[in-house]
C-alpha positions, 0 to 999 in steps of 0.5 A: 099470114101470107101462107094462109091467105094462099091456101085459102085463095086455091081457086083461080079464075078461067075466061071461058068462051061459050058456045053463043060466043060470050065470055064469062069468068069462071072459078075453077076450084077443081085443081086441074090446069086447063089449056087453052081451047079446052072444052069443059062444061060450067054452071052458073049457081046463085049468081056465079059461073063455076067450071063444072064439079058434078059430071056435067057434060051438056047445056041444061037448067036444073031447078032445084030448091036451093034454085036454078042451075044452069049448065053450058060447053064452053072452051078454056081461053087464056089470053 
């Protein structure tokens, strides 16, 4: 049971700092170890924050029909 409630919980969380100088939490489901004061892009979608899948590099909103994404640059700290 505890092998697969760990292969199932493979995301972890990033404490992100934003360029408006807010901290989110995102989930990194990408697999790649960041260090601290990495720059990486995130989006926010349907109420979570998410380090960034799509190629995203930049802040923009994207309003789709499934809703609103919301992209920003923020850097990776580990504290």
């Amino acid at each position: 049971m505890a092998i697969v409630t760990t292969l199932m919980s493979c995301d972890t969380h990033e404490k992100v700092k934003l360029s408006n100088g807010s901290f989110i939490d995102a989930i990194n489901g990408t697999m790649i170890k960041y260090r601290d004061y990495d720059e990486i892009c995130v989006q926010r979608s349907q109420g979570k924050w998410y380090i960034c899948e799509d190629g995203e590099t930049k802040d923009t909103v994207l309003v789709r029909a499934s809703g609103t994404v919301i992209h920003r640059v923020g850097r990776i700290r580990n504290y």
